[in-house]
N, C-alpha and C positions, 0 to 999 in steps of 0.2 A: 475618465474612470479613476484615473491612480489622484488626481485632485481631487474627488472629492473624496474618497477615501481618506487622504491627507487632511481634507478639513473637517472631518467627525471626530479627528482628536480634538477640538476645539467646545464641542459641545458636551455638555455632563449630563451624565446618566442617572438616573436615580436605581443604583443597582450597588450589589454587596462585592467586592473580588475578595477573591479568597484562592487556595491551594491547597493540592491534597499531595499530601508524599508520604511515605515511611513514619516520620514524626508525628504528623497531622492527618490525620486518615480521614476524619468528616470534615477536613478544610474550615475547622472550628474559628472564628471571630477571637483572637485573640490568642490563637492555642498553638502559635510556630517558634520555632527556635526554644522549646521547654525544655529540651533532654542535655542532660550533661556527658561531655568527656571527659576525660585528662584535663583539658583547658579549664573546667571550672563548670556551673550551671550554666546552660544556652550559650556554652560554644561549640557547635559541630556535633551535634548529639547522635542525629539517629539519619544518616544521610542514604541507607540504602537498605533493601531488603539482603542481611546476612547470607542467609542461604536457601536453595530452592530444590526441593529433594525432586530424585528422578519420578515424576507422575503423579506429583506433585500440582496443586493449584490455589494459586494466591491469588486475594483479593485486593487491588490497585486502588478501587473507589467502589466506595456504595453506600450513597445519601438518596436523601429523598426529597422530594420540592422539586421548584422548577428551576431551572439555569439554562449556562450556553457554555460548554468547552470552548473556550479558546483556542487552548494550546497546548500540546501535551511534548514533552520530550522525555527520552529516558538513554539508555547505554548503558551494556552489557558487554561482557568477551565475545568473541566470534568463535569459538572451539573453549574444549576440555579436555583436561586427560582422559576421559573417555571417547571423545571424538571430535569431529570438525561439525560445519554448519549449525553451529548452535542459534542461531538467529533466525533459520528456518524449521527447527525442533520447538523452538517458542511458540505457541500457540497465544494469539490475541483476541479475547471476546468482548464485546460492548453490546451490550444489554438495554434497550430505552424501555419507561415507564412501566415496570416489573414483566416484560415479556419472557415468557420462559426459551423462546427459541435466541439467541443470537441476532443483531442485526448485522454486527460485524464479528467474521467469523476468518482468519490471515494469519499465517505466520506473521513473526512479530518484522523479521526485514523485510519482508516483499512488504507487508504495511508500508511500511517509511521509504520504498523505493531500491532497497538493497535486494536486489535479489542473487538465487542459485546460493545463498546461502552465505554470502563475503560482502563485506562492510568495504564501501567505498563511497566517494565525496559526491554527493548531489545538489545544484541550486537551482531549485525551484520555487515559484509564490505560495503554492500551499503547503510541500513540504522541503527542507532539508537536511542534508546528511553534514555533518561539518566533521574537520578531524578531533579524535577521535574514535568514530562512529558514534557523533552526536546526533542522536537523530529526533527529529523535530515536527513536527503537525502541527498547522495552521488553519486546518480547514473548520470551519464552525459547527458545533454538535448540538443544536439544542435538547431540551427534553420539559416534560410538564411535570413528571410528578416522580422522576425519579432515573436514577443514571446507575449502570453498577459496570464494573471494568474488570476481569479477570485475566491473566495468565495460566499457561499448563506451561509443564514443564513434560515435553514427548522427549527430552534427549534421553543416553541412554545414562548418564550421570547425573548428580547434582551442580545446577550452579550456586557459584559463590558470590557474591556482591549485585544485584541489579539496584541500579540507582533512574530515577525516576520522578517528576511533576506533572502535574495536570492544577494548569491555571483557570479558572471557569469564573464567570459570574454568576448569582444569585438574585434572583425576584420573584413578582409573585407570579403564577398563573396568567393572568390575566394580560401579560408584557408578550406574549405569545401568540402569533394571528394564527386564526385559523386552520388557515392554507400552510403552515410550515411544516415542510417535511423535514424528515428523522435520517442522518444520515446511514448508510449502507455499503458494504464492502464486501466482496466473496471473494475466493480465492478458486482457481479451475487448474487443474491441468492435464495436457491428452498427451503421454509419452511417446507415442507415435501415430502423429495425425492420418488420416486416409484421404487414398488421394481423389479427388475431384468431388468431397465433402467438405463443407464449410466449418473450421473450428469453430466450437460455441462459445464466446465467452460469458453471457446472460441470457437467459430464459425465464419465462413464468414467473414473471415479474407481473402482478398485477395491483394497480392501483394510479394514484397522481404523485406525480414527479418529476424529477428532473436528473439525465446522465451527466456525471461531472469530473469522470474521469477516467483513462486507462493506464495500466502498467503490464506492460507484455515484456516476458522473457520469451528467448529464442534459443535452440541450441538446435544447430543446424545440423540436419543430416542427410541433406540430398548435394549435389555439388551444384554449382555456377550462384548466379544471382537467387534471394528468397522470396524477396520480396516484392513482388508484383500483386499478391492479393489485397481485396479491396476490404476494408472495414464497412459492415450494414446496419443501417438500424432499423428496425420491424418495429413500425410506432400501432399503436390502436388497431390492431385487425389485422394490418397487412397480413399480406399471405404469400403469393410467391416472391415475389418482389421487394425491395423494401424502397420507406418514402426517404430515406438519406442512405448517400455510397460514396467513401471517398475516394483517389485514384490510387495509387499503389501504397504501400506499406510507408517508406518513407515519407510521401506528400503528408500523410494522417500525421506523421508525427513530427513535421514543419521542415523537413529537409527536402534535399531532392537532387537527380541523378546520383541514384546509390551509396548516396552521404558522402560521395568524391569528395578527397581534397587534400589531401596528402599523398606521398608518392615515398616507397620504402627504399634501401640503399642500392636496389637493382632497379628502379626508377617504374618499380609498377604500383597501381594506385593502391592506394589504402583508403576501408572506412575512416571517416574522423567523426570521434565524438565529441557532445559537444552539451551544454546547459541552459538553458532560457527560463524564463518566466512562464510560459505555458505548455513547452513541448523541450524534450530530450532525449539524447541519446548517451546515456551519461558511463555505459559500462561494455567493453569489449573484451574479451581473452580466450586464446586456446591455449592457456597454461595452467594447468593444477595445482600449482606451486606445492606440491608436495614433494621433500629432497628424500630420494634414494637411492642407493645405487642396484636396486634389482626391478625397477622399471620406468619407463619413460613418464615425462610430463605431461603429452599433448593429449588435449579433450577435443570431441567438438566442439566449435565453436560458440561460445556464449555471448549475448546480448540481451540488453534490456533497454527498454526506452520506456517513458515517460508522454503523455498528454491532458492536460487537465482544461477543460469546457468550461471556463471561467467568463471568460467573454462569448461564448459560443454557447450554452449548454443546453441539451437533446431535450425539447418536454415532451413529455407524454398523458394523453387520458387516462389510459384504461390499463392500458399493456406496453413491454416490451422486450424486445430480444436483439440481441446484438452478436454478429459473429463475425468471423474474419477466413477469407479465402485461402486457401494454401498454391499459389500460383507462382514459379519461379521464370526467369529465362534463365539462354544457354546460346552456345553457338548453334540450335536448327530452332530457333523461337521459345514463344511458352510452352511451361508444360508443367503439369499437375505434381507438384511434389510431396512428399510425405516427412514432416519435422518433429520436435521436440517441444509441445508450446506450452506455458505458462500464463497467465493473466491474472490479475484481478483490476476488477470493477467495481469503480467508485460511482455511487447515486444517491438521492435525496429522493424519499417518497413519503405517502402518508402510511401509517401505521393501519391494520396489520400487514406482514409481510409473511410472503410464501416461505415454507420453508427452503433450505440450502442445501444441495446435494452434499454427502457427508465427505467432511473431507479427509484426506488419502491419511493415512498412516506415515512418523517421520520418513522410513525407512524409503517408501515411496514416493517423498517428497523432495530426496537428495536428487539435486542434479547427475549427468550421468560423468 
């Protein structure tokens, strides 16, 4: 797989690259590096968007024709003098072939893997976090007749400086099979799951396509072990049942017994996290890191992990739904717990798409 990937650099394309930033907003033929500084004409001109008022919504890209995102990377602050979590107050929208609903609709960190609101280092093949919070997307966007990319700003401030690319190709129509679906992204979250119901993370999904990826946050609020629940997928019809289940939390996302593997100064074990190419667990803490001296630091427990259906990925005909068990153990066995969950779901389908349950309000969106 990773070979022949490696030798399609070899052969040429008959396509346009181009890029769209701040300076270059229609990723014009010709039209980068124009703006002047200090330096003189075309050095360093226009490298980020200035400022982004509270409630505010800027336009990232919006051409028309056909192409394929590439790659998009951008970096922001992670807080303001008005607050923290600014990277989940970011609202991310992608828009294919003039659809008026969203097809991708995320906070702008849980997009890129950073979730509960804090910029930290992810390596993964379609997306990473580098320092920092460089964050990057690899995953391929096409589109036929038109792509448009939005930001809101839900914090309760203005931000100052977001800086930003989106590298894509350019062709005609016709470079476009059939069968290519549009990618898709939702964003979900149940602040306290119920117990012995399956969290949802996709539903009423209808059409052809392909699942290609999750990003589950966790903030633990039951005690012992969490994750014993199974991940489902309900391909075409199923109903009570589904045609794929994988075994507990950790297996899905390529680890296993409990992510063991370190052992703390009192010699009891600890999670380890850890980064791959298709599956991670890239973020741990019960610490706030907020400094004061009129209350503690400690949160529940927070975690996020990463798996992306690259070599594996879920098809579907018609329909599908996907959820996740809330099943922990303990010292007297399993037993049904109730947590904190987050997700979002990455997929590739045909156009059009159902609408998206609306999503929460910032306020509702901070971690606890």
């Amino acid at each position: 797989m990773f070979y022949r990937f490696l030798d399609e650099l070899t052969q040429y394309r008959p396509v346009q690259s181009c890029a769209v930033n701040r300076e270059n907003p229609t990723g014009e033929k010709g039209g980068a590096a124009k703006a002047s500084s200090s330096l003189g004409p075309g050095r360093k001109g226009a490298p980020c968007i200035s400022r982004i008022e509270s409630g505010e919504t800027v336009s990232l890209m919006d051409i028309q024709g056909a192409g394929t995102i590439r790659h998009i990377w951008c970096t922001v602050a992670d807080e303001t003098p008005a607050g923290r979590f600014l990277i989940r107050d970011l609202v991310l929208r992608i828009f294919w072939d003039g659809e008026k609903m969203p097809s991708v609709e995320v906070p702008l960190g849980d997009f890129f893997l950073n979730g509960f609101g804090v910029g930290y280092q992810v390596n993964s093949l379609a997306m990473t976090v580098n320092p920092n919070r460089g964050m990057n997307c690899y995953l391929p966007m096409p589109f036929r007749t038109g792509a448009r990319i939005t930001l809101e700003n839900q914090h309760p401030g203005p931000v100052d400086a977001f800086f930003y690319q989106i590298d894509l190709e350019r062709f005609g129509p016709e470079r476009i099979a059939p069968e290519t679906g549009y990618l898709h992204a939702q964003w979900r979250r149940q602040p306290l799951t119920e117990r012995a119901r399956d969290y949802v993370l996709l539903d009423e999904v209808h059409g052809r396509g392909q699942y290609i990826g999750t990003h589950l946050m966790v903030q633990s609020l039951s005690r012992y072990w969490y994750g014993e629940g199974e991940f489902k997928f309900y391909l075409d019809g199923d109903t009570e049942y589904p045609s794929l289940c994988s075994t507990g939390l950790e297996d899905y996302f390529g680890g296993a017994w409990s992510f063991g593997g370190q052992a703390d100064e009192k010699g009891r074990m600890q999670e380890k996290t850890f980064c791959t190419a298709f599956a991670g667990y890239p973020f741990y803490s019960r610490d706030d890191t907020v400094h004061s001296e009129y209350f503690n630091r400690d949160v529940p427990p927070m975690r996020a992990f990463y798996r992306w259906h690259i070599p594996d990925p879920v098809f579907f005909e018609k329909d599908l739904r996907v959820t996740l068990q809330q099943i922990g153990s303990g010292p007297s066995g399993l037993f049904e717990r109730q947590d904190d969950i987050t997700s979002i779901a990455y997929w590739y389908q045909t156009l059009p798409h159902a609408d998206f349950p609306p999503l929460p309000p910032a306020h509702e969106r901070h971690p606890r």
